[in-house]
C-alpha positions in Angstrom: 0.0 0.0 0.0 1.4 3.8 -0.9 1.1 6.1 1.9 -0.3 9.5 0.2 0.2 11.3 2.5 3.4 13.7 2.8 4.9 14.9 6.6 6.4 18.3 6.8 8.0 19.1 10.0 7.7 23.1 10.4 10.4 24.9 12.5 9.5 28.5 13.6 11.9 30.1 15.2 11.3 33.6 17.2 13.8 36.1 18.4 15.7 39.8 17.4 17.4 41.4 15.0 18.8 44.5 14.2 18.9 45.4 10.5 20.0 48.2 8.3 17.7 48.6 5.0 19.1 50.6 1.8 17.5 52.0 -0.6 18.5 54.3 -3.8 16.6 57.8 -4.8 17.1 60.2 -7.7 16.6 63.3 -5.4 17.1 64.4 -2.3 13.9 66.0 -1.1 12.4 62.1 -2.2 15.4 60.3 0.0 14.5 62.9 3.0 10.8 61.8 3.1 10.4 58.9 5.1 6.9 57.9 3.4 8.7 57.8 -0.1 10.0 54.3 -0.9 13.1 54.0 -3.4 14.7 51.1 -5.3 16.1 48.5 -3.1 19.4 48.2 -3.1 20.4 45.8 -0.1 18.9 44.8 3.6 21.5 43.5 6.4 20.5 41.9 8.8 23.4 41.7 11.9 23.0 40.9 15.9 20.4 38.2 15.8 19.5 36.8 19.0 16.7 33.4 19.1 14.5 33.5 21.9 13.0 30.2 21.5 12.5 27.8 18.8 8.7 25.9 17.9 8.3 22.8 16.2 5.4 21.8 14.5 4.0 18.9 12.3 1.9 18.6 9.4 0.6 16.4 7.2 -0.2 17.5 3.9 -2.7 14.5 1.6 -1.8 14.2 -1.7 -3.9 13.1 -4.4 -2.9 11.4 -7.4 
């Protein structure tokens, strides 16, 4: 017999971060206001700290 049925096992994991988010602007007065967005350029993430870690199962049926 074929088991349909797939397992994931989900892993969430909670905690801090700092992060520093660039973007890239033609002008200056749209760079100085903060409700203008700009093109991406990069997004750093540094100091991450995991509070606590939650592990979770599903099962997913699969039909053929």
């Amino acid at each position: 017999m074929i088991d349909k049925k797939e397992k994931n096992i989900i892993r969430y994991r909670y905690g801090e971060a700092n992060f520093t988010y660039v973007e890239k602007f033609d002008d200056v007065e749209k760079a100085a206001d903060p409700s203008n967005e700009g093109e991406l350029v990069e997004v750093k993430v540094n100091n991450i700290k995991w509070d606590f870690t939650k592990v979770k199962r599903e099962t997913d049926e699969k039909q053929q």
